[in-house]
N, C-alpha and C positions, 0 to 999 in steps of 0.2 A: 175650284171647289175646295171645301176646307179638309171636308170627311171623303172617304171613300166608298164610293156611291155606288151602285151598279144599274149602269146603262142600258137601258133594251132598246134599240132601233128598228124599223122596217126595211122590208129588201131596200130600201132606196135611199137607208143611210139615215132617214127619220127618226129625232128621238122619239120613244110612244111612250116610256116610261123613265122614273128616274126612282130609285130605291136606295135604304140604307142596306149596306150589307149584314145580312143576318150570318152567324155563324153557326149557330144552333137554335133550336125551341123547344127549354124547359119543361117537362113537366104535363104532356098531352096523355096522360095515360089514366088509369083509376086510381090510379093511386095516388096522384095528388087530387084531393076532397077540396071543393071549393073553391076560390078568387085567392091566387096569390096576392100577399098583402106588403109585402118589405121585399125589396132588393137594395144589396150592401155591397161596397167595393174593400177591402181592405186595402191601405195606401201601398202604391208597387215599393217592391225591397223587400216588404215581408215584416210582421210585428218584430220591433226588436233587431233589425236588420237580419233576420232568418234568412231571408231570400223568397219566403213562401208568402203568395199574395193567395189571397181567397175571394171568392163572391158568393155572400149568403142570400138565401130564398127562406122566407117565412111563408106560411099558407095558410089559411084562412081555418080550415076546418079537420085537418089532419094532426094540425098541435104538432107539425114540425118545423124543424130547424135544420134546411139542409146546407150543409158545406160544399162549395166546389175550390179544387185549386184552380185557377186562374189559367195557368197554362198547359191544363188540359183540355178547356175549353179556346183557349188561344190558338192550338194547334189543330185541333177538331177539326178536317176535311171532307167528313161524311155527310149523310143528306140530314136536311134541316129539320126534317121532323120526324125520324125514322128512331124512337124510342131503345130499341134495342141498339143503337149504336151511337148514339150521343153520351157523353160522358157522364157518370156516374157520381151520384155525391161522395166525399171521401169521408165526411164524417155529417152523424146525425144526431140532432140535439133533443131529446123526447121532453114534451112538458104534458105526465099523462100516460097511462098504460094501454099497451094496444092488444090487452087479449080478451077484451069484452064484445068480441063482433068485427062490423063495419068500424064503427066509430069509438077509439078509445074511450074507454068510460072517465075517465078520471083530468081532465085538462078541457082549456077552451082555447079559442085561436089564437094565435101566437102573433102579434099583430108589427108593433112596432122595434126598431132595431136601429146599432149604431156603433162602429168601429172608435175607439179611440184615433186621432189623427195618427201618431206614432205605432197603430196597430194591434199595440199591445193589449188591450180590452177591447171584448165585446158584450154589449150590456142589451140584452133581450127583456121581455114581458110574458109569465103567463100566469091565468088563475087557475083552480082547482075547478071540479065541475061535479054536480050531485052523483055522487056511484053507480045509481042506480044505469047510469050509459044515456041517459036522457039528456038529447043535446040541448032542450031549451029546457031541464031541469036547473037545479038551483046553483050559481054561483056561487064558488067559498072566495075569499079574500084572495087577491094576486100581490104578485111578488117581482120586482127588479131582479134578474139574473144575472153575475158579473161573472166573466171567461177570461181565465190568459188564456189568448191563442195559442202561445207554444205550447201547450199541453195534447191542440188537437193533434199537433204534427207527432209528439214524444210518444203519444198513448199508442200500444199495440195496436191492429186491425182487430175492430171487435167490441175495445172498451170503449163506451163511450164516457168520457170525462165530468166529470161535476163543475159546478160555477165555485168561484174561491168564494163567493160570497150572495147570500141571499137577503135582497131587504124586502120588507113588509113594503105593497103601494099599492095601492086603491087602482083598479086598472089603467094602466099608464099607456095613452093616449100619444106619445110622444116623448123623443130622445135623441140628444145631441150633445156631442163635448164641444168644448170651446177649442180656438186655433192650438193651445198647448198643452191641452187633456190635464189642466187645474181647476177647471170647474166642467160638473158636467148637469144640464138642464133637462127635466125631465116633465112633463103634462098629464094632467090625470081627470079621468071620469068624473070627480066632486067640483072640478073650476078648479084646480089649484096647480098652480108652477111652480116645482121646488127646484132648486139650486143647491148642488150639492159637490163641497172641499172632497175633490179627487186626492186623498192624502197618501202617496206613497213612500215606503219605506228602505228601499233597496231590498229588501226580503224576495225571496223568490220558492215555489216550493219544492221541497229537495225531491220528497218520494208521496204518493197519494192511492189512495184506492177507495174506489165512489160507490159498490158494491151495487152498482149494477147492473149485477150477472146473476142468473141463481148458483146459490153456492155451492150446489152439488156439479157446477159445468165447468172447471174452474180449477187449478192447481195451487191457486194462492195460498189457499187458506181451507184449514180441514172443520169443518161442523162435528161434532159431538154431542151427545147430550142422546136419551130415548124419548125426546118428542121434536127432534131435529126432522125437520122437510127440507125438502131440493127447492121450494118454492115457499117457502114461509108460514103461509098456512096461518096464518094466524096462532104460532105456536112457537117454531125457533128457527129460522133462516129468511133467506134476503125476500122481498113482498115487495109489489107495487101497487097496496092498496091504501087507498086515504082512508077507506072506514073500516076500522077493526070494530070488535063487538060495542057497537054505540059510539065510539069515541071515534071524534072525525079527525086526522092528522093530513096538515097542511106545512109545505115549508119543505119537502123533503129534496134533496138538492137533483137528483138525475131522476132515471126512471125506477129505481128501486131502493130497496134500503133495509138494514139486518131490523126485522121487525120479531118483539117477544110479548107469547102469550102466558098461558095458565103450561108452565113446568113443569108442576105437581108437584113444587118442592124439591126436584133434583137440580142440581147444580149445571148449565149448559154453558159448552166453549165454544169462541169460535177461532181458530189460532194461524197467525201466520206460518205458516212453511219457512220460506226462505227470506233471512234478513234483509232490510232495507240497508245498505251504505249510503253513510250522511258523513262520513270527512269530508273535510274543506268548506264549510261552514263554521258560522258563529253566529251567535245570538240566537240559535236556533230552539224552536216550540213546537209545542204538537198543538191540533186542532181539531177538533171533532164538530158534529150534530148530534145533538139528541132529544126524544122529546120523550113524556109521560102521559097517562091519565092518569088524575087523581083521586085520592080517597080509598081506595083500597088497601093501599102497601102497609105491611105490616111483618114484624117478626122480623123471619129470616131473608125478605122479599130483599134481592140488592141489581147494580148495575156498576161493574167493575172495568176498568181498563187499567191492563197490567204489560210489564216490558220488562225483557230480559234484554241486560244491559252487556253481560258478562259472558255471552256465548256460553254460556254453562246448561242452557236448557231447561230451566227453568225461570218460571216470571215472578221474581222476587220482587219489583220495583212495582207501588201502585200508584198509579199514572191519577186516577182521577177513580174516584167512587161514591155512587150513590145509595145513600141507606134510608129509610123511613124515620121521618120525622115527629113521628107522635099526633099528625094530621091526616094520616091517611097518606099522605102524596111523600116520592123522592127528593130529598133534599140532598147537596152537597155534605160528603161527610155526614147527613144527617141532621145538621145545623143549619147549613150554608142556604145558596140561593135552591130555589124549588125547581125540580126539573120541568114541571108544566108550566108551559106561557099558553094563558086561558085569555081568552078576547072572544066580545062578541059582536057580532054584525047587526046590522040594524034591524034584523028582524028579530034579534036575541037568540039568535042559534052559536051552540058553544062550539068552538075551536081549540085546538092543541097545537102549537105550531113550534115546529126545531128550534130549537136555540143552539147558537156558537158559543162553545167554551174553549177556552185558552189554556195550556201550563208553560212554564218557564221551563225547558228541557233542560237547559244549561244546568240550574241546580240540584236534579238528579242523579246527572253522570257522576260514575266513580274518577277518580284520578285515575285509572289506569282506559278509560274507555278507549274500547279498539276503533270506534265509528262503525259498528255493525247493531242494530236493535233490532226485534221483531216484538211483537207484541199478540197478545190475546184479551178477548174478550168474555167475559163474565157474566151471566144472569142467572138468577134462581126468582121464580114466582111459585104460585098454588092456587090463583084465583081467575078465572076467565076475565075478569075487570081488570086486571091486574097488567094493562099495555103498556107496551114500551117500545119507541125505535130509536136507533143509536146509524149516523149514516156520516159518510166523508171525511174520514181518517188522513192528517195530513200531517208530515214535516216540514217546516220551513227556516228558513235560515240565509243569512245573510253571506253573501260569498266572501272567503278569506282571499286577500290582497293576493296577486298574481294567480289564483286556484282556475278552474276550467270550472268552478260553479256556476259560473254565468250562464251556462248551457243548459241548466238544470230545466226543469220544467218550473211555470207558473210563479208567479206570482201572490202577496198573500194580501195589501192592505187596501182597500176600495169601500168608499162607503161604510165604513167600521165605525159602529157603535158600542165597543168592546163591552163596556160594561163591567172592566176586569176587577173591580171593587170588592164583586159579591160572587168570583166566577172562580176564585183562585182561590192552592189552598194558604 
């Protein structure tokens, strides 16, 4: 026999049965909603030669993405379908908020999936779903999910990590790299196969944080401001909701994201604590999300990311800032490109969807930079129309010859449509 089968006989030495050996069975509990949809192998060795193999489970109607390593399920000697003692996902990938009930309000099933061959990417599928928690409510637009794996293994117990990159796809039906992860193929709900230049950079990301914690649970990063919430609110901390007051936002990378309402005109932070270290890199950037609604902004209305370069403690350096453009809406510098990317579906219902912006970190730094930066964030509004989310704060950078950056977490270039023309200052 090829596989490893297990045999059942009778007293009389008769085979009666012949079986695959099962080792475990996934998932017999309530908590997984619906018909598992994707099981994923990542190639043995581990993305990247990590050592860490995983096997992902997508599910139909929970709008999860569970991680298993490999060889805890490899080792698993207990009974086969005894929930409480089969092993646990190590990490979960949320598309969709789970505090509307039964059924997260905000996501739909999470269907299709695919390891790059070398490990290193995992590229998921999911859409938004009407707020209202109506699962055969109205679909928003889906989105390709790109993952360095190393980040599941790097990130604390707890956080769960963001995609380095999110593309706009008409629900994607299907997904696969080729033998050397240079092109990767992907199928969609409209009829259409796109084929898409897997263009990587050597880049990898130094330090990140995906703000999918409430910010009040959390040591990272202190909230400020007198309309600051532990939960967002629709006013000024981290939110997992797609519809703030009318304005529908799609695109946002995990399960949450620093969401800003009506201020009332004071000025709100939200400020790193303790420095990132980024020695031993070069060519290094920073990389954000953010999104708007438009037509409101006015005055004094802004959207600031600032860094302190100089361990001096204060953020002298402005990273990236958005001012009103004399149209209502955030513009770069107030000129620049507009922070709302507005699209609409074919029923003509309006969208707001994250955009990635880029800066050149390189030509910030002082000549004397120690490799220590933290950063704050910036808003001031006064109008309840007046939204804004800003989500997936990233460094990246290229590892310097001989340095132990290769360790780093993630990866940064997939599917990039940069756009850096109208993105930069």
């Amino acid at each position: 026999m090829f596989w490893d089968l297990d045999v059942t006989r009778d007293g009389g030495g008769t085979i009666t049965a012949v079986d695959m050996t099962r080792i475990a069975t996934l998932g017999e509990t309530s908590d997984f909603q619906g018909s598992g949809r994707e099981a994923r192998f990542s190639n043995d060795g581990g993305p990247g030669g990590s050592g860490e193999s995983y096997l992902v489970l997508t599910n139909e109607k929970d709008y999860l993405t569970r991680i298993y390593k490999l060889e805890d399920l490899a080792s698993y000697t207990g009974p086969q379908n005894d929930q409480s003692q089969v092993p646990q996902p190590f990490r979960e990938l949320r598309n969709g908020d789970e505090s509307a009930g039964t059924l997260p309000a905000f996501g739909t099933e999470v269907e299709p999936a695919d390891f790059a061959k070398n490990g290193r990417f995992f590229v998921n599928d999911g859409d938004s779903r009407d707020p209202s928690g109506n699962p055969n409510g109205l679909v928003f637009p889906g989105f390709l999910r790109v993952y360095d794996t190393a980040e599941w293994a790097s990130n604390p117990a707890g956080q769960e990590p963001d995609p380095i990159w999110v593309q706009r796809a008409l629900s994607t039906e299907y997904i696969n790299f080729n033998h050397d992860d240079t092109k990767l193929a992907t199928g969609h709900g409209d009829g259409t196969l796109r084929v898409w230049d897997v263009n990587t950079t050597g880049a990898v990301t130094v330090k990140s944080e995906a703000f999918n914690e409430n910010t009040s649970s959390h040591t990272r990063w202190t909230l400020a401001g007198s309309r600051s919430t532990s939960s967002g609110d629709n006013e000024w901390g981290t939110s997992s909701q797609v519809l703030q007051n009318g304005s529908v936002f799609v695109g946002h990378r995990g399960t949450q994201y620093l969401a800003v309402d009506n201020l009332e005109g004071e000025t709100h932070t939200l400020t790193m604590n303790a420095a990132w270290d980024i020695s031993g890199f070069v060519d290094r950037k920073i990389q954000f999300a953010a999104a708007a609604a438009p037509g409101a902004f006015e005055g004094g209305d802004f959207l600031r990311l600032l860094a302190d370069l100089d361990e001096n403690g204060t953020f002298e350096t402005t990273v990236a800032q958005f001012l009103p453009d004399g149209d209502g809406d955030l513009a770069w510098d107030g000129s620049g490109a507009k922070l709302n990317d507005l699209f609409e579906d074919d029923s003509g219902e309006d969208f707001y969807a994250f955009q990635d912006f880029f800066v050149d970190l390189e030509s910030l730094l002082p000549g004397d930079f120690g490799g220590q930066i933290r950063f704050q964030i910036q808003a001031n509004t006064d109008d309840s129309a007046e939204e804004i989310g800003f989500d997936s704060l990233r460094v990246t950078g290229v590892p310097e010859p001989g340095s132990m950056g290769f360790l780093a977490l993630g990866a940064l270039a997939i599917l990039r449509r940069r756009r850096r023309g109208d993105r930069r200052r």
